[in-house]
C-alpha positions as CSV (number, residue, x, y, z in Angstrom):
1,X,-4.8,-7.8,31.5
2,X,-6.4,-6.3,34.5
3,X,-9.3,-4.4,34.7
4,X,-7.8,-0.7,34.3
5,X,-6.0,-1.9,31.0
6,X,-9.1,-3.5,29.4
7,X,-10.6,-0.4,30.3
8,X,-7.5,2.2,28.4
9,X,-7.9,-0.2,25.5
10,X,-11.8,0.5,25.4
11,X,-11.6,4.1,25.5
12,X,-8.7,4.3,23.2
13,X,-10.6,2.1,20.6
14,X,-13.8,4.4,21.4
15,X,-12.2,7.1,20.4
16,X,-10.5,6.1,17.2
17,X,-14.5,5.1,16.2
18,X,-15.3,8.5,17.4
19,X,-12.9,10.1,15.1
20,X,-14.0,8.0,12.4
21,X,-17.5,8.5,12.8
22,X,-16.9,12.2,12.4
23,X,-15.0,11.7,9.1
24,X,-17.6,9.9,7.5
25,X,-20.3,12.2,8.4
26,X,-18.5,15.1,7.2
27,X,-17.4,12.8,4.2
28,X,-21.4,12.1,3.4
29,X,-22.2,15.8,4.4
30,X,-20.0,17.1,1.8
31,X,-21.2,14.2,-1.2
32,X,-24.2,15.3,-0.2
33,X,-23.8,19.2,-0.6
34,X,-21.8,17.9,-3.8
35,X,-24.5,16.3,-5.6
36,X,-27.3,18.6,-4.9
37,X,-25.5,21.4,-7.0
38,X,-24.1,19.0,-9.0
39,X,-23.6,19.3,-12.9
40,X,-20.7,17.0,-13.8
41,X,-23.3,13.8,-14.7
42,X,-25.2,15.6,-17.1
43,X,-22.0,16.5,-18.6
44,X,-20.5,13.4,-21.0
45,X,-17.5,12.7,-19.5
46,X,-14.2,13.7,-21.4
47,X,-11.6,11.5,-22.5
48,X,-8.8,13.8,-22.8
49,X,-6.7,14.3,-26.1
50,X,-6.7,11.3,-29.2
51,X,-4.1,9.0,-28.8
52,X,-0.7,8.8,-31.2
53,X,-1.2,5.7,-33.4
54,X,2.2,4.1,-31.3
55,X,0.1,5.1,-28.2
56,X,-3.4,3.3,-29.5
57,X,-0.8,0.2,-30.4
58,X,0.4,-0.1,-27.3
59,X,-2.8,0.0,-25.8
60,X,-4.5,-2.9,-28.0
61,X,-1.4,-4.7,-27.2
62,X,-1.9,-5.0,-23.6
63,X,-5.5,-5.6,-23.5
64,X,-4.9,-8.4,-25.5
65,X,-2.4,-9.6,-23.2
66,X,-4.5,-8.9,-20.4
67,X,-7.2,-10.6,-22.4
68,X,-4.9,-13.6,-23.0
69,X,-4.1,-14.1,-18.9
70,X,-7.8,-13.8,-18.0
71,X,-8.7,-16.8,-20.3
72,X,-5.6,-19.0,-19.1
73,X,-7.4,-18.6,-15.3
């Protein structure tokens, strides 16, 4: 590589960090802005409708299974 590439290949990586570095402030800016007027974690959270008793089965089922290949590792 000669000098003028090295130096292409700098500014294009200098700029992708740029872009990225602008994301993530606007990303933390906006959690930011988010949890000061924030009232979903005094809320309990919601878990949605009961579950069908084939539904809760199926459920048990898997964690067990789940369980099961945890244990064998």
């Amino acid at each position: 590589m000669d000098n003028q590439e090295v130096l292409k290949a700098l500014a294009v990586l200098a700029d992708k960090v740029s872009r990225y570095h602008e994301r993530l402030l606007a990303v933390e800016r906006d959690h930011k802005r988010h949890i000061d007027g924030c009232s979903c974690q005094s809320k309990p959270p919601t878990m949605g409708r009961p579950l069908t008793e084939d539904e809760r089965i199926f459920v048990q089922e898997n964690m067990a299974k789940q369980r099961a290949v945890a244990n064998e590792s």
